[in-house]
C-alpha positions as CSV (number, residue, x, y, z in Angstrom):
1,X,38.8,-13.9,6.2
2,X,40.7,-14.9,9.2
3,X,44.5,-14.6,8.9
4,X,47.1,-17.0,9.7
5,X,48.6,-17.1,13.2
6,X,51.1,-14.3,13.8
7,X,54.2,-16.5,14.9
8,X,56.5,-17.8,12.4
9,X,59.3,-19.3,11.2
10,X,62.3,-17.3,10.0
11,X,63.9,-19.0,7.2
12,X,67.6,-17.7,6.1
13,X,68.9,-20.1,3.6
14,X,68.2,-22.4,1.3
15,X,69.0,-25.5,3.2
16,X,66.9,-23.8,5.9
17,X,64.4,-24.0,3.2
18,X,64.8,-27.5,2.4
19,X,65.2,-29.0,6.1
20,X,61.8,-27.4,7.5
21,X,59.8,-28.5,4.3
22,X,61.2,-32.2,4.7
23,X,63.1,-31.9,0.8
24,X,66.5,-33.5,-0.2
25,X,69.2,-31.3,0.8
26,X,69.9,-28.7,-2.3
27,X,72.7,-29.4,-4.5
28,X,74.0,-25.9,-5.2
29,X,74.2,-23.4,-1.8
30,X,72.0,-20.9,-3.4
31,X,69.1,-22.5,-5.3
32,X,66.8,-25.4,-5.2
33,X,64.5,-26.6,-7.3
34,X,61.3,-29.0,-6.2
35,X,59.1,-30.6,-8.4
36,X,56.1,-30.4,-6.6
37,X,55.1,-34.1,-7.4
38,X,57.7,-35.8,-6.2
39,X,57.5,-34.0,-3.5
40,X,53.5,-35.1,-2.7
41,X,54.8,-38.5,-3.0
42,X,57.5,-38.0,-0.9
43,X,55.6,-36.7,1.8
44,X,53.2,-39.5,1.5
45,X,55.5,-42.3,1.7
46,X,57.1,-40.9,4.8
47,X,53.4,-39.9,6.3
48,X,54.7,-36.4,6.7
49,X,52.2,-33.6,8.3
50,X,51.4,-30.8,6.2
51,X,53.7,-28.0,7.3
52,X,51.1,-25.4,8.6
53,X,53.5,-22.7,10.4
54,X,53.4,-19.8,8.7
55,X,57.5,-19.0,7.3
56,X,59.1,-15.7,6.5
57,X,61.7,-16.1,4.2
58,X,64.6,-14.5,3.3
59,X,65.0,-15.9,-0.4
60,X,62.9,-15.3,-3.8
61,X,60.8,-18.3,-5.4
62,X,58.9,-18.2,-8.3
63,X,56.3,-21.5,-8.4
64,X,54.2,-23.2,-10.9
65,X,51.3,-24.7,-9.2
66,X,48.2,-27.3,-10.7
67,X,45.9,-29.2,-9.1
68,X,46.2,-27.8,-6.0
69,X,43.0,-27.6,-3.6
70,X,42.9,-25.3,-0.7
71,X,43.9,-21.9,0.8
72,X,47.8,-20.3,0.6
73,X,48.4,-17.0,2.6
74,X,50.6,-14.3,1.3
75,X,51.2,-11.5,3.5
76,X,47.2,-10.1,4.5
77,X,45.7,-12.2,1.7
78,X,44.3,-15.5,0.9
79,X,43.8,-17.2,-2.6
80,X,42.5,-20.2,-3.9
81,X,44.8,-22.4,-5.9
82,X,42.5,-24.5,-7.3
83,X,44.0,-23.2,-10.9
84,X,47.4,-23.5,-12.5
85,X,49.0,-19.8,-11.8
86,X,52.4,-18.4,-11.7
87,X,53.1,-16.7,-8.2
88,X,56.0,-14.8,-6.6
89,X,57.8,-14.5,-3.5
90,X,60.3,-11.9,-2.4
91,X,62.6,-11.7,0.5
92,X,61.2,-11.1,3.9
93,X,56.9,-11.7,2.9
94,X,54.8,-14.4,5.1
95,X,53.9,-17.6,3.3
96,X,51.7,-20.2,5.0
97,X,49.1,-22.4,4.2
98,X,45.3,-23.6,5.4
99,X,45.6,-26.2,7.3
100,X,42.6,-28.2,5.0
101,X,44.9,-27.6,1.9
102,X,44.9,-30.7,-0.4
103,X,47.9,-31.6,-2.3
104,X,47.0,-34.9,-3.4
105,X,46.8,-33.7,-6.9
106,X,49.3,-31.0,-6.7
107,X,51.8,-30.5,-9.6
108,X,54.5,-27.8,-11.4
109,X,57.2,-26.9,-9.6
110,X,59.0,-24.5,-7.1
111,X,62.6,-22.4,-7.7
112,X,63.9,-20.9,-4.8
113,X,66.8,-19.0,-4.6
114,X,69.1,-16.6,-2.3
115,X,69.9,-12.8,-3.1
116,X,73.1,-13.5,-3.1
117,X,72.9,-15.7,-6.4
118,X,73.0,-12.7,-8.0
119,X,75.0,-10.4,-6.3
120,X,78.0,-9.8,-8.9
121,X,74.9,-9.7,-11.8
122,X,72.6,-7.1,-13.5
123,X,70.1,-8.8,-12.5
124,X,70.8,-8.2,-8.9
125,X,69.1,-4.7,-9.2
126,X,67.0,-5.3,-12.0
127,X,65.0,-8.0,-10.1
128,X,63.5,-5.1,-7.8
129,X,62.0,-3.6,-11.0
130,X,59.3,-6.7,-11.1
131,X,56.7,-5.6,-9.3
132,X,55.2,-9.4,-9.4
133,X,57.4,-10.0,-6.7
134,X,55.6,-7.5,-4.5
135,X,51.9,-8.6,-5.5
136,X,49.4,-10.4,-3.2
137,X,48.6,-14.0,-3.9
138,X,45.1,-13.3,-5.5
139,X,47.1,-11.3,-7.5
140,X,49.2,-14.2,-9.4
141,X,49.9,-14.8,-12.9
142,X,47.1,-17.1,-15.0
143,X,48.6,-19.0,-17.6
144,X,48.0,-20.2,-21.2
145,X,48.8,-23.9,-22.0
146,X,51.8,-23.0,-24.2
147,X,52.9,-20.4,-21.8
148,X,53.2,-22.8,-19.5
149,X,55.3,-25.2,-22.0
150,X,57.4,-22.6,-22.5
151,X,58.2,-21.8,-18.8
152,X,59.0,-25.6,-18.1
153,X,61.4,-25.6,-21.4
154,X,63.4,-23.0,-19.4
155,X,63.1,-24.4,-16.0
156,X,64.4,-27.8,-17.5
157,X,67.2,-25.8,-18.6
158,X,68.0,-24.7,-14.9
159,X,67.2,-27.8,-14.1
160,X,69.8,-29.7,-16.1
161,X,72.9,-27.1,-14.9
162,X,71.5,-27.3,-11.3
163,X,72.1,-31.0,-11.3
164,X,75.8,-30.8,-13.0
165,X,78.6,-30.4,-10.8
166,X,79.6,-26.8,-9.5
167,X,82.4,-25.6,-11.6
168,X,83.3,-21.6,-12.4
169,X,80.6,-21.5,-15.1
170,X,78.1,-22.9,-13.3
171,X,76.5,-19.6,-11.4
172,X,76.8,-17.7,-14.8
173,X,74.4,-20.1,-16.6
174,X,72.1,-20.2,-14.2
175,X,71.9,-17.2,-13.4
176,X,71.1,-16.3,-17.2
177,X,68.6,-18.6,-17.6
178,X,66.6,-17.3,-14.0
179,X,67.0,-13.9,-16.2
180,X,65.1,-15.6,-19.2
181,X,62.6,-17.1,-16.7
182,X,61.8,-13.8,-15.0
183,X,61.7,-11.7,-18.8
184,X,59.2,-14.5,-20.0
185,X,57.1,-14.2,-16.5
186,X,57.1,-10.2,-17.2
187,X,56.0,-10.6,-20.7
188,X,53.2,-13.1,-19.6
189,X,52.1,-11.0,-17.0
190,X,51.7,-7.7,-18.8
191,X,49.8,-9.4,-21.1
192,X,47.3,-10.3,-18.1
193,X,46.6,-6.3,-18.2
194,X,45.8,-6.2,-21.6
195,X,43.2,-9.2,-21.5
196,X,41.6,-8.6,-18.4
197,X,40.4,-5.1,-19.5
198,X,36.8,-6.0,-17.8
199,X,38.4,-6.3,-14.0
200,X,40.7,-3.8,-14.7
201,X,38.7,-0.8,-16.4
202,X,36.2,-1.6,-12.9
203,X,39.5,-0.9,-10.9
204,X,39.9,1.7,-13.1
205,X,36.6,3.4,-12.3
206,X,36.6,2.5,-8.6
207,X,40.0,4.7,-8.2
208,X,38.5,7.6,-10.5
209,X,35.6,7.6,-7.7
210,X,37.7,7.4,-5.0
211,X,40.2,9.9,-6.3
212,X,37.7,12.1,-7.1
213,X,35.7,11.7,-3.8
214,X,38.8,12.7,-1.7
215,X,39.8,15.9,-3.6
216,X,36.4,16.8,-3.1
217,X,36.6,17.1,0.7
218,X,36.8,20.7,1.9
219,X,39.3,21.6,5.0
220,X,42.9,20.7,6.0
221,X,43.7,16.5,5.0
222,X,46.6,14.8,4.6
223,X,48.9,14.3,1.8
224,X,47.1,11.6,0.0
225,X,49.3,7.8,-0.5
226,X,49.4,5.4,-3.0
227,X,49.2,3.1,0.4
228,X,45.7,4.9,0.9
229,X,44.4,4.0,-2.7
230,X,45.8,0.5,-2.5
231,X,44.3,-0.3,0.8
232,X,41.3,0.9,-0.3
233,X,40.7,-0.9,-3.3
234,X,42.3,-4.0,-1.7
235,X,45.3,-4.4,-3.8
236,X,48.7,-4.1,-3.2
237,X,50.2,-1.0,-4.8
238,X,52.4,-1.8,-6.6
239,X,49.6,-3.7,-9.0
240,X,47.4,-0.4,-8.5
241,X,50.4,2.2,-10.4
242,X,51.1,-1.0,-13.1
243,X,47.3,-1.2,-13.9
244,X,47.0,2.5,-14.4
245,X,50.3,2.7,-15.8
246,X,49.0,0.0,-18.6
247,X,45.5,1.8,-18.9
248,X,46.2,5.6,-18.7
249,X,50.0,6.1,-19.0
250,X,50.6,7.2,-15.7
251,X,51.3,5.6,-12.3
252,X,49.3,6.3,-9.4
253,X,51.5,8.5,-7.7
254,X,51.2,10.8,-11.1
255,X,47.4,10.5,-11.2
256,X,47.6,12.1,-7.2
257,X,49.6,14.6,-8.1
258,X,47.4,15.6,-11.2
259,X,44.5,15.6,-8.6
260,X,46.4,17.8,-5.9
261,X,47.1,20.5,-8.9
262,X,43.7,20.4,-9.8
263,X,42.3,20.9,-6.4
264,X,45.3,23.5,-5.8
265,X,44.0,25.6,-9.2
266,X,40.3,26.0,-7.5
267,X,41.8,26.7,-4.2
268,X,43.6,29.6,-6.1
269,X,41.0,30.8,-8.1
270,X,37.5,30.4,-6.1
271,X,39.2,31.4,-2.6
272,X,41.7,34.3,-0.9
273,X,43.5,31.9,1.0
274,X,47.5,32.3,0.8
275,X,49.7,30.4,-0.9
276,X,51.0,29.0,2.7
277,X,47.4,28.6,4.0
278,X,46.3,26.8,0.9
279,X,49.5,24.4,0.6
280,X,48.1,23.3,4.3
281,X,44.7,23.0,3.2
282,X,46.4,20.4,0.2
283,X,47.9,18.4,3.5
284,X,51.7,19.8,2.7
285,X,53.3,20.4,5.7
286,X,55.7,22.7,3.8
287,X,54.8,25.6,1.5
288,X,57.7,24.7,-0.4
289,X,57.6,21.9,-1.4
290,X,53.8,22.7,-3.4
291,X,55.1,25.9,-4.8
292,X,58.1,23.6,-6.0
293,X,55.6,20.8,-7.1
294,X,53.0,23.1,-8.6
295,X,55.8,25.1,-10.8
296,X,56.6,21.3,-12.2
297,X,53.5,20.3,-13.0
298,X,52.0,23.8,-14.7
299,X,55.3,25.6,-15.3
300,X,54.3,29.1,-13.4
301,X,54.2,29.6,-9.1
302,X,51.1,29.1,-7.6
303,X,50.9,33.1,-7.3
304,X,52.0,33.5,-11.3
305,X,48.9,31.2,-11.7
306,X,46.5,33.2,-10.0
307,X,48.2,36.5,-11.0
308,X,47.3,35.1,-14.8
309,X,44.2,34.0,-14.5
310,X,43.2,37.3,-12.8
């Protein structure tokens, strides 16, 4: 799949946001909302070019798309929007589009917003702890009917204080309501895990095999990632650790250090290597740091373990 061009356009605020797409200007500093029909029409009546440059952005947006024919690029990936999904964009990912994509159907909406909306708020920090936001395109939220009713009900919300006037309460109430949007969107999309076992319980397997595959290797490696596993099962990793996570109980990054003990327990048993020369055979570059892991994970020092078993 070829990849959008490298160059790109660098897109700080939200009137930045608004100018290169050709939208009205926004009417608060730090949000926007565009309702993606009006915004079809608009482009048609003033004959405007798709916008094909591929834009980094330094804002969030959260968009409701339907009817929409064609390619959209998010980061290394590429998905098909021919279906209504939810999808998510952090601060600082590539967004472009194919240059055959057809909007002349396209509906939904887009919210975009700056950090700094929520700088004095909880939900400042708690927005890193949706992983949506780091997921790949092909990787976006699938909708029920009613879910979808029930996202608009809140959006219209927004929508009704984004059009008021700007008065003290204004960033409180909008800021609350983003909050309900984002809970609903996390509800909705750990649901996704729990009925799309099928696709997921293959994942499932594919990491098992992979995981399984690599601790099987004999000689020095390196430390295995969650970056590795993810890369290798072409998905980001965040979706990798909340997949498991919903389907074993533990992340990814606890399933490699169950494999590393594991390996480390047959190191000590069926071999004399040292404790040093076996923590470099595991890939750690200091002894350490396995002892310290190994004592956390099975409560006794790698030599207590094979003092015990001998």
């Amino acid at each position: 799949m070829k990849h959008p061009a490298k160059e790109f356009r660098v897109l700080n605020t939200v009137s930045d946001y608004t100018r290169f797409y050709g939208l009205p200007a926004p009417a608060h500093p730090l949000l926007t909302i565009v309702d993606l029909a009006y915004a079809r029409e608009l482009a048609r009546t003033q004959n405007l070019p798709p916008v094909t440059t591929p834009v980094v952005q330094q804002l969030y947006t959260v968009f409701l798309k339907r009817g929409l024919k064609g390619t959209l690029y998010y980061g290394h990936q590429s998905y098909d929007y021919s279906e209504g999904v939810l999808g998510f964009l952090a601060p600082g990912q590539v967004f472009a589009v194919d240059a055959t994509l057809d909007t002349s159907e396209v509906s939904g909406w887009m919210l975009t917003f700056h950090p700094d909306l929520l700088t004095k708020y909880p939900l400042g920090k708690k927005i890193a702890s949706y992983g949506f936001f780091s997921y790949e395109v092909h990787e976006a939220l699938h909708l029920s009917a009613r879910e979808e009713s029930m996202l608009d009900s809140v959006l219209s919300i927004i929508q009704n204080e984004y059009e008021q006037p700007i008065d003290t309460f204004s960033q409180d109430v909008l800021v609350s309501q983003l909050e309900v949007l984002l809970s609903y969107a996390n509800r909705f999309y750990h649901r996704q895990f729990l009925t799309r076992r099928t696709a997921e319980h293959d994942l499932l397997s594919r990491f098992e095999a992979l995981l399984n595959a690599y601790f099987a290797q004999y000689g020095e490696q390196p430390l295995p990632t969650v970056q590795y596993f993810a890369d290798e099962l072409n998905v980001s990793p965040a979706y990798l650790s909340d997949m498991l996570r919903s389907l074993t109980g533990q992340n990814t990054q606890q399933h490699l250090h169950h494999g590393l003990i594991e390996k480390a327990k047959r190191l000590l048993l069926t071999t004399s290597l040292s404790i040093n020369e076996t923590a470099f055979q595991l890939g750690f570059e200091y002894p350490q740091y396995f002892s310290r892991l190994f004592k956390s994970k099975t409560g006794l020092t790698p030599a207590a373990f094979r003092m015990s078993i001998n």
